[in-house]
ROMARMAR-285988 format. One record per residue (C-alpha): x, y, z. Coordinates in steps of 0.1 Angstrom, whole numbers. Layout:
BEGIN
SITE     X     Y     Z
SITE     X     Y     Z
...
This chain:
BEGIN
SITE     X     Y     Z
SITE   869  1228   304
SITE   844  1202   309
SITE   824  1191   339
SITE   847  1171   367
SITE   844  1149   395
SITE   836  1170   426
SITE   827  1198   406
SITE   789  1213   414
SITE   764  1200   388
SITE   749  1229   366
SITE   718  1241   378
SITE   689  1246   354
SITE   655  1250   348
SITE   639  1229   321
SITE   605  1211   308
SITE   596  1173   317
SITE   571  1149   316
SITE   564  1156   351
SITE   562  1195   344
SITE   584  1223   348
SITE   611  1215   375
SITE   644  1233   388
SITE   673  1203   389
SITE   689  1213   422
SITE   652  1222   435
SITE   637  1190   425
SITE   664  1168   434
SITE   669  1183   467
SITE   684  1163   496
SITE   684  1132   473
SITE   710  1114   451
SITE   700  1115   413
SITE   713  1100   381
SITE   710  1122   355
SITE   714  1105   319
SITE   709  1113   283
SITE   698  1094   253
SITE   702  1100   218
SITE   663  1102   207
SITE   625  1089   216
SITE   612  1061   196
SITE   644  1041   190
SITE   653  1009   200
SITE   682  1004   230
SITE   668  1040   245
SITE   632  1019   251
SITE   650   991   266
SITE   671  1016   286
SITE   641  1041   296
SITE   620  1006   306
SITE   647   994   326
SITE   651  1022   349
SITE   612  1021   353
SITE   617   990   364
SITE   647   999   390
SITE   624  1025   407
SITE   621  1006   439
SITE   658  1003   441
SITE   667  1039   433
SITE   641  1051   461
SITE   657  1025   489
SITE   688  1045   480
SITE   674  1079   483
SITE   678  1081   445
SITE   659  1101   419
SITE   662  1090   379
SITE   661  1119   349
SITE   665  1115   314
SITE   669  1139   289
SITE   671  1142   251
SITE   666  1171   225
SITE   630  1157   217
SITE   600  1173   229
SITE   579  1171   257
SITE   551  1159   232
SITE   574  1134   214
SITE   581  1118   253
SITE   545  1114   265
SITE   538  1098   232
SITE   570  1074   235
SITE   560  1068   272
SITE   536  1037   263
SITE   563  1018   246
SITE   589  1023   270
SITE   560  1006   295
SITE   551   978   269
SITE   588   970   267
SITE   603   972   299
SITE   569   960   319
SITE   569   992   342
SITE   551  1021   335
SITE   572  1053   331
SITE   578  1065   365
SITE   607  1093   365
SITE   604  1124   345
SITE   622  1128   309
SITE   636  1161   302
SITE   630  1181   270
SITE   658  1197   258
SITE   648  1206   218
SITE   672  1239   222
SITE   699  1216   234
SITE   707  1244   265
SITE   710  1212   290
SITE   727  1190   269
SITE   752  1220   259
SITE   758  1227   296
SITE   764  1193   304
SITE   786  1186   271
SITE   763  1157   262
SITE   766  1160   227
SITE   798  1150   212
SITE   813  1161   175
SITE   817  1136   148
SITE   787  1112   162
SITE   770  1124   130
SITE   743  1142   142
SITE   732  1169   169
SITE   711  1148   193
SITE   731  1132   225
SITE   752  1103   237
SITE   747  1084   265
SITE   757  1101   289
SITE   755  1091   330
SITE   761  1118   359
SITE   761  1107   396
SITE   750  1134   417
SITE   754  1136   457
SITE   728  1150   477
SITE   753  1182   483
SITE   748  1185   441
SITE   784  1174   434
SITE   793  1152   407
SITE   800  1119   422
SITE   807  1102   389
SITE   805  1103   353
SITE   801  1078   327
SITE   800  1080   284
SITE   788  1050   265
SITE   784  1054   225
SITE   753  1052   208
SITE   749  1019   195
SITE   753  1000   235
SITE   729  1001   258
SITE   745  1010   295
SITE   743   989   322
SITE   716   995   349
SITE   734   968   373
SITE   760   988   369
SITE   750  1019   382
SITE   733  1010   411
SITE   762   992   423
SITE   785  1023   423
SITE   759  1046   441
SITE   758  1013   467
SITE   800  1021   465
SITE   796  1057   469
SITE   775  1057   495
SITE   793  1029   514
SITE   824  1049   512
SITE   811  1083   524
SITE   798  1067   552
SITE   829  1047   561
SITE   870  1048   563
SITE   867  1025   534
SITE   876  1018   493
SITE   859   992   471
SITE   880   965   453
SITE   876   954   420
SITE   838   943   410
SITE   826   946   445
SITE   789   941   451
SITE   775   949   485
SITE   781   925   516
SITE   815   916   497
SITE   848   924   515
SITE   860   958   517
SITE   895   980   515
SITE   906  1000   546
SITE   912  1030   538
SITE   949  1043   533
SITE   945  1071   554
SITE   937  1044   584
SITE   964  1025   602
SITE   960   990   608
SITE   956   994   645
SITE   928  1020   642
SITE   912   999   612
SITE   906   972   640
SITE   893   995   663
SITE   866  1007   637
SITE   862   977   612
SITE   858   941   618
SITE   881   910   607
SITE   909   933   593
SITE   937   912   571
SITE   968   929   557
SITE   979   919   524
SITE  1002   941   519
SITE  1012   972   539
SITE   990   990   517
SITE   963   964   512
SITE   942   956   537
SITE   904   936   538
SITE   878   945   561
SITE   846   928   565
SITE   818   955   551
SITE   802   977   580
């Protein structure tokens, strides 16, 4: 059985680039996004790596921490981490996990068969402050994921924990939002402001 939504995230203790760390201990009380990329020194990983340098200031307004991880070594990342800064014009900022035994990637069933090698796929886990698993994402080697992307559904998951709310299709924040089915109309207008009803079971809400 492999890892679900809403399941506890594997705790583990592994090597970065910012030192020995715990997960659950050094993400504590904070979101994180914990991703995996195939190997240092290759091309869409440095655009990738850069890019979420460069997202720093977003992921901290969000109470957010960034991790990467692949099976290279701790050496092999602080000697990739100037490119990833000439690149993506941000300095590495997050840590990057080493994982040469695989033990993180095999608990997290980040590498799959017939990929033609050992090393990982891409790999995205959204992790709530209560270390569940939020969300999970699996993008094949050769396309880079999408950044945007993934700040927009921690904006959504957060938005919904804190409110009798769903998001519609390609929401973005300030956008209209779904009540909640488990809300009545009446009590949606009592909580939520400018509620429309579609449908019985489809009604807007402007965003709290």
């Amino acid at each position: 059985m492999g890892l679900r939504l809403g399941d506890i995230a594997p705790d583990f203790s592994a090597t970065t680039t910012d030192g020995e760390i715990t997960f659950h201990e050094w993400k504590q009380g904070s979101w994180a996004v914990l991703f995996s990329h195939p190997a240092d020194f290759t091309p869409v990983c440095t655009t990738e790596l850069g890019r979420t340098a460069a997202l720093r200031g977003a992921f901290d307004e969000r109470n957010t921490k960034a991790i990467a991880l692949s099976v290279d070594s701790v050496d092999d990342h602080r000697g990739w981490a100037p490119d990833i800064g000439e690149v993506g014009g941000t300095a590495l900022n997050f840590p990057i996990i080493a994982d040469p035994e695989r033990k993180v990637a095999e608990l997290y069933d980040m590498i799959h068969p017939g990929e033609g090698d050992t090393s990982t796929v891409r790999s995205v886990f959204i992790i709530d402050p209560s270390n569940k698993i939020r969300l999970t994402l699996t993008y094949p080697k050769s396309v880079g994921r999408n950044f945007d992307e993934i700040i927009r559904i921690i904006d959504a998951l957060q938005a919904t924990d804190a409110n009798p709310i769903a998001t519609p299709a390609d929401w973005k924040p300030g956008q209209r939002v779904i009540v909640s089915p488990a809300l009545s109309t009446e009590d949606a207008k009592g909580k939520l402001s400018n509620v429309e009803e579609v449908k019985p079971y489809l009604r807007y809400a402007d965003a709290p």
